[in-house]
N, C-alpha and C positions, 0 to 999 in steps of 0.2 A: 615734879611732874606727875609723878605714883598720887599724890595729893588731889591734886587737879581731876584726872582720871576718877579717883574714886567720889568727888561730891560730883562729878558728873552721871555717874553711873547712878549715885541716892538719888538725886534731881529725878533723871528719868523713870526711878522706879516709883518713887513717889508722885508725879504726873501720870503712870500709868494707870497706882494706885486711884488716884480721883478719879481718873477718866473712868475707869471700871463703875467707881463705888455712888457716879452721877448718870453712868448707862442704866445702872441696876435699879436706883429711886426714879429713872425717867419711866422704864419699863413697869414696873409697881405701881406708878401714879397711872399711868394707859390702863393697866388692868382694872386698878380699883374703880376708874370711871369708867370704863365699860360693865364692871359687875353692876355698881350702882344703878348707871345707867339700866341696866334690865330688870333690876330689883323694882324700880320708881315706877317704870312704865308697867310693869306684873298689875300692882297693887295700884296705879293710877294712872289708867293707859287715855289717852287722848279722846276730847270728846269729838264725834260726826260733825266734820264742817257739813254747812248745808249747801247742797248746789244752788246756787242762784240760777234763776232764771233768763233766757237771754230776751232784754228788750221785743216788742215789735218792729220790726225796720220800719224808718217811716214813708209816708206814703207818699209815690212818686208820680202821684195822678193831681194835677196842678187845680187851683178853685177855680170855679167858671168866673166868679167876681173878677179872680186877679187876669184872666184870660181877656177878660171884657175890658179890665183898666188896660193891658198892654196894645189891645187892638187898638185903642183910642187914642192912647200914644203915638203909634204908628199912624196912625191917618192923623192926627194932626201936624204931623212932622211931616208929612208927606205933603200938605195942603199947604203948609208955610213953606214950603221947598218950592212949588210950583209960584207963589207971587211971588 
C-alpha cells in the first residue's frame, strides 16, 4: 500500500512539474509576441488607409419622361375601365 502511496505522490509531482514547465513556455511565447509584435510595428508601422468618400445619395426627384409615361398609364386604365 506504502507502494501505491508513493507512485502516487511521483505521478502528481511530476504532473505538477509539466503543468508549471507548459504555464511558463505559454507565458514566454505571449511575451515574445508581444515584444515582436512592437519591435515590427517601431520599424514598419501601418500605412494611412484612405477615407473613402461617401457616394451621392441618389436623386429622389422622379424624370418628367417617366411622370408623363405613368400619367398615360393611368388614363388609359381609366378609359378602358369606363367601356
Amino acid at each position: 500500500m506504502a507502494d501505491l502511496t508513493q507512485l502516487v505522490a511521483q505521478a502528481a509531482n511530476i504532473m505538477a512539474l509539466g503543468m508549471i514547465i507548459v504555464f511558463c513556455f505559454l507565458t514566454f511565447l505571449i511575451l515574445c509576441v508581444n515584444v515582436m509584435s512592437k519591435v515590427i510595428s517601431q520599424y514598419f508601422p501601418d500605412a494611412p488607409v484612405p477615407v473613402k468618400s461617401k457616394p451621392a445619395p441618389p436623386s429622389t426627384a422622379t424624370s418628367p419622361v417617366v411622370l408623363a409615361a405613368v400619367a398615360a398609364a393611368v388614363q388609359q386604365h381609366r378609359n378602358q375601365a369606363k367601356a
